[in-house]
C-alpha positions in Angstrom: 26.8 75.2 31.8 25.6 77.3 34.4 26.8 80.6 36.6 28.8 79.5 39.5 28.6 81.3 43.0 31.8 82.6 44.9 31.8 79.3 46.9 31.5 76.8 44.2 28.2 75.9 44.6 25.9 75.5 41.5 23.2 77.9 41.1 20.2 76.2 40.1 17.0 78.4 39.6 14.3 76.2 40.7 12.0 76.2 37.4 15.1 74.3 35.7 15.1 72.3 39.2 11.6 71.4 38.7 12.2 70.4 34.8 15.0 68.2 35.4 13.5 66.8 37.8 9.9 66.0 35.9 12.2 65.2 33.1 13.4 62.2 34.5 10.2 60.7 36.3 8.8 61.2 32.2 12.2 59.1 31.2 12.5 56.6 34.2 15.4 57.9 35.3 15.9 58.6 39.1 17.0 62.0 39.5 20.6 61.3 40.5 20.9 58.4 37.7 23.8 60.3 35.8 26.5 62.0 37.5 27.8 62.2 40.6 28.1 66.0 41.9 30.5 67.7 39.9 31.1 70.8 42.2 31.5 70.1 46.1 30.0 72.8 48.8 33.5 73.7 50.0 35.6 74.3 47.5 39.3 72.8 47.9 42.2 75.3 46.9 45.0 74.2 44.4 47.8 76.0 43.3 49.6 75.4 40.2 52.5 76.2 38.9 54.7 75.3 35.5 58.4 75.7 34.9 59.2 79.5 34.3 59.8 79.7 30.1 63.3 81.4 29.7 62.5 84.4 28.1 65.2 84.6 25.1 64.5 82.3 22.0 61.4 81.2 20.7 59.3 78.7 22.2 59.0 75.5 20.5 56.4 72.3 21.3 58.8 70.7 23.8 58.5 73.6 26.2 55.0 73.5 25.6 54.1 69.9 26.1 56.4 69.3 28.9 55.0 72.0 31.6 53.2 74.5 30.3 50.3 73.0 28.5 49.5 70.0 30.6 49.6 72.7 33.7 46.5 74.7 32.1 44.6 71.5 31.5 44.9 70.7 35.3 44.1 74.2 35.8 41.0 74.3 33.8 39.9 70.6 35.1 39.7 71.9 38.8 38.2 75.1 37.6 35.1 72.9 36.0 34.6 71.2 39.3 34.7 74.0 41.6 37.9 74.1 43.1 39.7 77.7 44.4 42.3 77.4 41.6 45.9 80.0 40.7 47.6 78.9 38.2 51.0 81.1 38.0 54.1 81.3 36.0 56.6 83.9 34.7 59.4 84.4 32.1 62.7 83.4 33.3 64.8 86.5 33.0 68.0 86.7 34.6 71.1 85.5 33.2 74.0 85.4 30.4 71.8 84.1 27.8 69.6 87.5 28.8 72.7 89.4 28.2 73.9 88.1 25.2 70.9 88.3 23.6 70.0 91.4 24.2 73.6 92.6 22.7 72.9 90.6 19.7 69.6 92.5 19.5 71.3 96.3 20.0 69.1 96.6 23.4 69.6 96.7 27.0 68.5 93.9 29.1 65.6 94.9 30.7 64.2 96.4 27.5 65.2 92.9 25.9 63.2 91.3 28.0 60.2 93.9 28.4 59.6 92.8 24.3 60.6 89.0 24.9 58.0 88.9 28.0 55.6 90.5 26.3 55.4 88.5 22.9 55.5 85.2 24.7 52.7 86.2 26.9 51.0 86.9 23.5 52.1 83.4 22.0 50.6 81.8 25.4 47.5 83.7 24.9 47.0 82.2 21.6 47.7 78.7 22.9 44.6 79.5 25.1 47.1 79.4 28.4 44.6 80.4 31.3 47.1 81.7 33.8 45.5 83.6 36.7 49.1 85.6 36.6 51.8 85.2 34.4 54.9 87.2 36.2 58.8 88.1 35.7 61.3 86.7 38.0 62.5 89.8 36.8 60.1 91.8 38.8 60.8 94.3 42.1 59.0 91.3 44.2 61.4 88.8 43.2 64.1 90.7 43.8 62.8 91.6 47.2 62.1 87.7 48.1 65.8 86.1 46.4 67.3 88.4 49.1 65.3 88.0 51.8 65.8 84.3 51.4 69.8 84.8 51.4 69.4 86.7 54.6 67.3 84.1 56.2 70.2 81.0 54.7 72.7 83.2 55.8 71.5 83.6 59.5 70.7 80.0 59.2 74.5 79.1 58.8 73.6 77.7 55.1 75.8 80.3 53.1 79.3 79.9 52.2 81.4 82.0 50.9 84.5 80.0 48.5 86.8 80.7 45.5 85.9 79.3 42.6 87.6 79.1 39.2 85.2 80.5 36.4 85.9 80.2 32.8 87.1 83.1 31.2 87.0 83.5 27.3 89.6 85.8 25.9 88.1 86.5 22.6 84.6 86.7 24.5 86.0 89.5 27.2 83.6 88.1 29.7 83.1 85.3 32.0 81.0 82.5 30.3 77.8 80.6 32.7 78.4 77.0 32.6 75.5 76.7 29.9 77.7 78.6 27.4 80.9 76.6 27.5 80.3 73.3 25.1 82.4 70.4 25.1 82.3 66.3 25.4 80.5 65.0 28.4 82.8 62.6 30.2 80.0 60.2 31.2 78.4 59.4 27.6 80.2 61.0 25.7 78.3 63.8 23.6 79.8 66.0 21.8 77.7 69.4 22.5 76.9 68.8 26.3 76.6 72.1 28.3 78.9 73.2 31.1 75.9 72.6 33.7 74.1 69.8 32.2 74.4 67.0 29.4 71.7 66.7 27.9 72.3 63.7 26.7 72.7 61.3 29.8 71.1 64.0 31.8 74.0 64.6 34.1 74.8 67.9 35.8 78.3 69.0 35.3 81.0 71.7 36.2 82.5 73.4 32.9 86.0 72.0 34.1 84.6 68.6 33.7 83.8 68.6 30.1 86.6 67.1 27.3 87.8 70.1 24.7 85.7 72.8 26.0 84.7 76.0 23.7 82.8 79.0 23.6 79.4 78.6 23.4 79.0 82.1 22.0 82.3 82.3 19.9 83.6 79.0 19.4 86.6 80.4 21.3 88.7 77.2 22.4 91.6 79.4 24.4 89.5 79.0 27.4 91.3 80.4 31.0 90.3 79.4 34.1 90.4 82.2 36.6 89.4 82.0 40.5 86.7 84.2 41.9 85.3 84.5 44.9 81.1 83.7 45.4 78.5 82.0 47.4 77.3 78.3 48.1 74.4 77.0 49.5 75.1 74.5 51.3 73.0 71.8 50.6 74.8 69.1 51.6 73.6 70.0 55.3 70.2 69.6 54.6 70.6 66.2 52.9 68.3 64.9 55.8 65.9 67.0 56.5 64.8 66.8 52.3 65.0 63.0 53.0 62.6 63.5 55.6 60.2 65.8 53.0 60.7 63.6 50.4 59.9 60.7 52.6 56.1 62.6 53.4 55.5 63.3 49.3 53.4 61.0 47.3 51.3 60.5 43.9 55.1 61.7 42.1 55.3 60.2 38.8 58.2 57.2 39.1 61.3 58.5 37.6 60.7 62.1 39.2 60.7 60.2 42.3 64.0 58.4 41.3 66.2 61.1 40.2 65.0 62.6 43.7 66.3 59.9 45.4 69.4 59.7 43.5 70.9 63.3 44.0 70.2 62.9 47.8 71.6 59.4 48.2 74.5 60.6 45.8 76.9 63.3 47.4 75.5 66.1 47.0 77.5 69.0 46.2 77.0 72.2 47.4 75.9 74.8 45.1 77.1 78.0 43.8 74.3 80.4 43.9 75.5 83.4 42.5 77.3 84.8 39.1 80.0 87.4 37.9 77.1 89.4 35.8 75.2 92.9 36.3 71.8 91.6 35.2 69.7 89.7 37.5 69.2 89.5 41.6 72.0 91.8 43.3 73.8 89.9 46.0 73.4 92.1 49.3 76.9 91.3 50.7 79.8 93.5 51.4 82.4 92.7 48.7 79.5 91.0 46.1 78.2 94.5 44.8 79.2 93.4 41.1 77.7 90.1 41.8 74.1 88.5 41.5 72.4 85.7 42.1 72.6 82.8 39.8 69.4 82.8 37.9 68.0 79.1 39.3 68.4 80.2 42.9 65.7 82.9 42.0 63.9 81.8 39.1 61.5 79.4 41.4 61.4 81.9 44.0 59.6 83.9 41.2 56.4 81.3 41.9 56.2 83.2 45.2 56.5 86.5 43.7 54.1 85.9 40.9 51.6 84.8 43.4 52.6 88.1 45.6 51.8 90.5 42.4 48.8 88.6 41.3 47.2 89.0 45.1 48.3 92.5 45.9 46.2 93.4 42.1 43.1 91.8 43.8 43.5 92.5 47.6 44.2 89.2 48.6 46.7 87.5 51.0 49.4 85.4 49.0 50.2 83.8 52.2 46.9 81.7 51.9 48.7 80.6 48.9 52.2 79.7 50.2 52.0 79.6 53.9 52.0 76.3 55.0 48.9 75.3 57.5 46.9 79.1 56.0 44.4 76.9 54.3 43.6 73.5 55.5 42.1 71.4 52.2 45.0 73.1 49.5 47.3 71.9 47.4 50.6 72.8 45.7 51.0 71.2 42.2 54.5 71.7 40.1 54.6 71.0 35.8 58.0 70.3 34.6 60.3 68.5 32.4 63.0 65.8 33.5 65.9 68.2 33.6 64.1 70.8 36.2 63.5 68.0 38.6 67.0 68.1 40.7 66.6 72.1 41.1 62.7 71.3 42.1 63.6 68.4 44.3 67.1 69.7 46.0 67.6 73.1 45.3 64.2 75.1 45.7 62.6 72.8 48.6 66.1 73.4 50.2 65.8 76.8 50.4 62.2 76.8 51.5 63.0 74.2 54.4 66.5 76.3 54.8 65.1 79.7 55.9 63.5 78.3 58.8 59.8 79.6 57.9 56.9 77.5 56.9 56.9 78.1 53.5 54.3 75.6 51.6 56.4 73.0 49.8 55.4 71.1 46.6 52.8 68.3 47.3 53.1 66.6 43.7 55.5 67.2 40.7 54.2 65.8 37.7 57.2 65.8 35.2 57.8 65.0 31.7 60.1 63.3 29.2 61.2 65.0 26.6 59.2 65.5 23.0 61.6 65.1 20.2 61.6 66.4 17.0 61.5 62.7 14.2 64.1 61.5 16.9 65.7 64.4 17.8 65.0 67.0 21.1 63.2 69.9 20.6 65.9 72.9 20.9 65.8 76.9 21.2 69.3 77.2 21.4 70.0 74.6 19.0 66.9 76.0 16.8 66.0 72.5 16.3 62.0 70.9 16.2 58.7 73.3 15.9 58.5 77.3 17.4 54.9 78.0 19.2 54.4 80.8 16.7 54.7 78.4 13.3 52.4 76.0 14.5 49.7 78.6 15.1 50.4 80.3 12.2 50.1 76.9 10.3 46.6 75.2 12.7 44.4 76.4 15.4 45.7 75.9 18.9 43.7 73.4 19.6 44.8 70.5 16.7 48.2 71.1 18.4 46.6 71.1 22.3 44.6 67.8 21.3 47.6 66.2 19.8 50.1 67.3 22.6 48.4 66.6 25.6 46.9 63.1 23.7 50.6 62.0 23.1 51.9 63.9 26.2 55.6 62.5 27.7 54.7 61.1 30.5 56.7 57.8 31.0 59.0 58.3 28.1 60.3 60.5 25.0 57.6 61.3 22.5 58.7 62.0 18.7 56.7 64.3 16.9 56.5 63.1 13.4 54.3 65.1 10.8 52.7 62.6 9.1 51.9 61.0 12.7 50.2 64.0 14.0 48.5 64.4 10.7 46.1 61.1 10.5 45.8 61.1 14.8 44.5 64.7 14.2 42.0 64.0 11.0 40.8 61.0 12.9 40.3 62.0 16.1 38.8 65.6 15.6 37.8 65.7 12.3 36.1 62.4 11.9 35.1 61.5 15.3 34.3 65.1 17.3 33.6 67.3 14.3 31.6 64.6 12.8 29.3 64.4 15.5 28.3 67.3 16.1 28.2 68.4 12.7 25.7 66.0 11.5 23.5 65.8 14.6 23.0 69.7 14.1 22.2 69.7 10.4 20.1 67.2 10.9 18.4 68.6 13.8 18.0 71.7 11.6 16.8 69.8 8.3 14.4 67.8 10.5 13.0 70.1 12.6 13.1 74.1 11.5 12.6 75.5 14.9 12.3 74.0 18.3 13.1 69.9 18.6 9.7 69.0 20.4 10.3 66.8 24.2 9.7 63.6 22.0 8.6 60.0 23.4 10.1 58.0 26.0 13.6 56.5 26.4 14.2 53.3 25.2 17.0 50.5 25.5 19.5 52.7 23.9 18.6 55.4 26.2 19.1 53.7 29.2 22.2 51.7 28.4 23.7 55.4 27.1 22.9 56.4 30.5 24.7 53.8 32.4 27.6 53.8 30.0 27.7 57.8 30.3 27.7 57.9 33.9 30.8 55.0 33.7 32.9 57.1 31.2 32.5 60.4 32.7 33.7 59.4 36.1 36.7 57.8 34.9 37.6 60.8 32.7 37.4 63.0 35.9 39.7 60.2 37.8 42.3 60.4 35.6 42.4 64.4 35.5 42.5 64.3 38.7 45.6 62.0 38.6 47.0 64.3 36.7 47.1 61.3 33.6 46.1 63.5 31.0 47.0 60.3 28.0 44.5 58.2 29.6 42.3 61.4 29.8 42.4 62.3 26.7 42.1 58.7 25.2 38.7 57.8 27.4 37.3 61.2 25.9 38.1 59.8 22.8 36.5 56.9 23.3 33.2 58.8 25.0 33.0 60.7 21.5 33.0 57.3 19.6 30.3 56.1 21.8 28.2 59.4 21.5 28.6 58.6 17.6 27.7 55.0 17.9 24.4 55.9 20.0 23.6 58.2 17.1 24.2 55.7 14.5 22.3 52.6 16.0 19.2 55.6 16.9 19.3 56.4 13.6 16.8 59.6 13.8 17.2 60.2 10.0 15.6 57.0 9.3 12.8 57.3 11.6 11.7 61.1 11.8 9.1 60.2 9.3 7.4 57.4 10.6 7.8 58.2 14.0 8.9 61.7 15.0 8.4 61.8 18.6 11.3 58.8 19.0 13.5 60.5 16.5 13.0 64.3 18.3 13.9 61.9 21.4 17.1 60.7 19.9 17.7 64.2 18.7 17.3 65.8 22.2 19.6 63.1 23.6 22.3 63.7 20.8 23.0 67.1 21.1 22.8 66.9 24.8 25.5 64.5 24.6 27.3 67.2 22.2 27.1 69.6 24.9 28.1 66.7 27.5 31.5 65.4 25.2 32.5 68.9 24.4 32.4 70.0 28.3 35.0 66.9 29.2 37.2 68.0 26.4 36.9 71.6 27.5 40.2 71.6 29.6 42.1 70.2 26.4 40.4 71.9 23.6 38.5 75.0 24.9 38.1 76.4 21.4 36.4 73.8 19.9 34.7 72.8 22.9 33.0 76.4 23.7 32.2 76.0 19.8 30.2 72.8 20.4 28.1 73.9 23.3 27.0 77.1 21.8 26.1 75.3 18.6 23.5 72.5 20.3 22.2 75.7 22.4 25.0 75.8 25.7 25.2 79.3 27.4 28.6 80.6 25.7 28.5 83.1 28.1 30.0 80.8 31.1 33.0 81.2 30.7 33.8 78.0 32.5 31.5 75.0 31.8 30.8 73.0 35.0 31.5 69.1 34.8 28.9 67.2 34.2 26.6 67.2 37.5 23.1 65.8 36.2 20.6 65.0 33.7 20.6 68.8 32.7 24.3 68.2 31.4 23.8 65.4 29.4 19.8 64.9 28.3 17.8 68.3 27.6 15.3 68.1 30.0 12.7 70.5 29.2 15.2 72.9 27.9 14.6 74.6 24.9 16.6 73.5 21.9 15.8 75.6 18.8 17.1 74.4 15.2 16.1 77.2 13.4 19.0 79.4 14.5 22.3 79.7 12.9 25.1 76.8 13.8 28.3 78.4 14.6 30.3 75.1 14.8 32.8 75.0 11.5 34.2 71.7 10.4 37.4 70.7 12.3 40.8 71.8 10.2 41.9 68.9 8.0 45.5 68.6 8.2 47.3 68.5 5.1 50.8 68.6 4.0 50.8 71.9 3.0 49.9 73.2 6.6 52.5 70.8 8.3 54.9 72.3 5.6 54.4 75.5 6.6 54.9 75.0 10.1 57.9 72.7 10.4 60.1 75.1 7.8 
């Protein structure tokens, strides 16, 4: 781990220069044996955004797993090899829910969300969520950008103004969104499918389309339909030109792709972008003042704004950020779930291409099934599966980051199941991770009582490790930066069982008494590979990880530890290693039943 200049580059002293270096003529090793560079000279720029978190209810596992966490993990991936990474997201603010909510609660709505923001960012915190800025699409600059995009669709000819029947709910005395009116989905045939979506079959839906509609909020089933007059954007005009941008995307996992495809092959309806409410985005159009905007035309807008706030803290230009051609070697990467992908692919990017500016557009959207709670999905509004806030107060974050991310929903739905995440848990962390570096450094400390002496030369083991090292450690790094974080996080796995099996076929324990130079050699090597396994992991278990490197001797003070760029990462060199000193590493968290008990009540 080592201090990182503004450009990326490492910034090697030349004493620890000259020891790597003599290091390896004294093992055999040629100086570039290990690892390819892990930082490049010119760093490339990545942005990253995940799916904005609505901000009423709490946040359960699903929400986590299927944007949020697998987003930081890319995020603090590039970070380790020197890329120019912001990582942005907000609370999702605007909207009925918002309002109801905050009625329930006795509060006004921005005060509502003020608290809700604030106590999520909190629970983010303690997930260890590195976001460079995380923002409010409730924010001035939101507001400021959702109408400036209006004007420029409007100029464009892509707004269009038509009467719409809303449902009205007498015993309610309001309007109700199309997420609070429930009812039977006519395609498959669920019984609770939303007004705007099913989740079920996944279709999106007009409330007037659903069998024996209710009240969402009162169960209410005399439900009037009432005309009112609000605004479409008209996206069935730009069917080809986002056929012609989807048509220059690639590296899209298959079924994001897919549902792409379908909604602009399908007929694609145009959509109403604004709502009969007084919180959220106010329309700027004579004869809309008691209207706003419907909360998923500006929720993704709030990417740009979040970006906006987090470079006018710092004095930077956000348009190096989200104007396209600012910065030549960038890229724009989007974390979602499966029902975000029609607004992501349709909706957003046709408001972007709409206003006629060259707004950056997405380059990859790496979306995810859905986790499920022992079969069924994860719900806030249904208050069904695992909060954020239980889990930590049951584990540490990073039993549940390890498991997540591990088991991630990539290609299909994941069910959570307690006594599944229990044993993949104890096993991997406990008995694999925790095991290795827990008995390399008590024995380094039992063995040795102060500094573990340089030791004798390599031998077969050593140079087999070595090859097999360098082998294991580049793939790792291809599939981060595939964004495949299952296959990640299963070769990690598998380069923490190899560490262990180089440690059990060395065996130092067994020769440190009748030959102590090979067994200080072995014990060198081990904790360098310690500080090695822990600084792969680092993106999905920072906790532990930053534990692990401090406790073979790492500089805790980096607050990012570089990926692994030579012998100095993985073998100790001539650096000191001192096994007298304290070894802040505790033993990984068993699970048991009573802390999944406490959790999933």
């Amino acid at each position: 781990m080592r201090a990182e200049r503004a450009t990326g580059e490492s910034a090697e002293p030349k004493p620890f220069r000259a020891a790597r270096e003599g290091f390896f003529r004294v093992c055999g090793f040629g100086a570039s044996t290990l690892f390819h560079t892990g930082r490049t000279l010119m760093s490339r720029r990545i942005l990253i955004t995940s799916a904005l978190p609505y901000v009423s209810g709490a946040k359960h596992l699903g929400n986590l797993v299927g944007s949020l966490l697998p987003a930081d993990v890319h995020a603090r991936f590039h970070r380790q090899i020197g890329s120019d990474v912001l990582f942005v997201c907000a609370t999702d603010e605007h909207g009925t829910p918002t309002e109801i909510a905050a009625a329930r609660a006795g509060l006004d709505p921005r005060r509502f969300c003020d608290d809700a923001h604030a106590r999520q960012a909190e629970t983010y915190r303690r997930f260890g969520l590195s976001f460079d800025h995380f923002g409010r699409s409730s924010a001035s600059s939101n507001h400021a950008l959702t109408q400036h995009f209006y004007r420029r669709l409007d100029a464009a000819g892509l707004i269009a103004e038509r009467d719409v029947r809303q449902v009205w709910a007498p015993a309610d005395g309001r309007y109700l969104p199309d997420r609070y009116v429930l009812g039977t989905c006519p395609h498959c045939g669920d019984a609770d499918a939303r007004g705007d979506q099913c989740d079920a079959c996944g279709t999106l839906l007009d409330p007037e389309e659903l069998v024996a509609p209710r009240s969402a909020v009162s169960g209410d089933t005399g439900l009037i339909l009432r005309e009112s007059r609000h605004l479409f954007l008209r996206q069935s005009a730009l069917v080809d030109r986002l056929n012609g941008w989807l048509d220059t995307r690639s590296g899209w996992p298959p079924f994001v792709a897919s549902l792409a495809r379908s909604w602009l092959t399908a007929d694609l309806k145009d959509r109403c972008i604004t709502r009969d409410l007084s919180w959220g985005v106010p329309v700027p159009r004579a004869g809309f003042e008691e209207k706003v905007f419907y909360v998923w035309f500006d929720a993704p807008i709030a990417y740009i704004a979040a970006t906006q706030d987090w470079a006018a803290a710092r004095g930077r230009d956000w348009r190096d950020w989200w104007w396209d051609g600012a910065v030549r070697d960038s890229r724009y990467v989007q974390f979602l779930g499966k029902d975000n992908v029609p607004f992501h692919t349709v909706s957003f990017p046709g408001t972007l291409l709409g206003s006629g500016e060259p707004w950056r557009t997405v380059d990859v959207i790496k979306g995810f099934h859905w986790l499920t709670h022992e079969g069924d999905k994860f719900s806030t509004s249904r208050k069904r599966g695992l909060s954020c806030d239980a889990a930590l107060d049951a584990l540490p974050a990073d039993l549940w980051r390890w498991w997540l991310i591990a088991n991630a929903p990539e290609t299909a739905d994941v069910s959570f199941q307690a006594a599944r995440f229990a044993a993949d848990v104890n096993k991997d962390l406990a008995d694999v991770f925790g095991n290795l570096v827990q008995r390399v450094t008590r024995f380094a400390v039992s063995a040795f009582a102060g500094p573990v002496p340089a030791g004798g030369p390599p031998g077969a083991l050593e140079r087999a490790l070595a090859a097999d090292v360098t082998s294991r450690v580049a793939t790792i790094r291809a599939q981060h930066e595939a964004r495949e974080f299952r296959r990640a996080a299963a070769e990690t796995r598998a380069l923490w069982a190899r560490a262990n099996a180089y440690v059990q076929d060395a065996a130092p324990w067994s020769t440190v008494r009748r030959d102590r130079p090979r067994a200080a050699l072995v014990t060198r090597v081990a904790l360098g590979l310690i500080e090695l396994c822990a600084t792969v992991a680092w993106s999905i278990i920072p906790g532990l990880a930053a534990s692990a490197i401090t406790a073979v001797g790492g500089t805790a003070t980096v607050a990012v530890p570089e990926w692994p760029a030579d012998a100095e990462d993985v073998l100790i060199g001539d650096r000191s290693r001192d096994a007298r000193r304290p070894i802040p590493f505790e033993p990984v968290v068993k699970v048991g039943a009573e802390n999944l008990d406490a959790a999933c009540r």
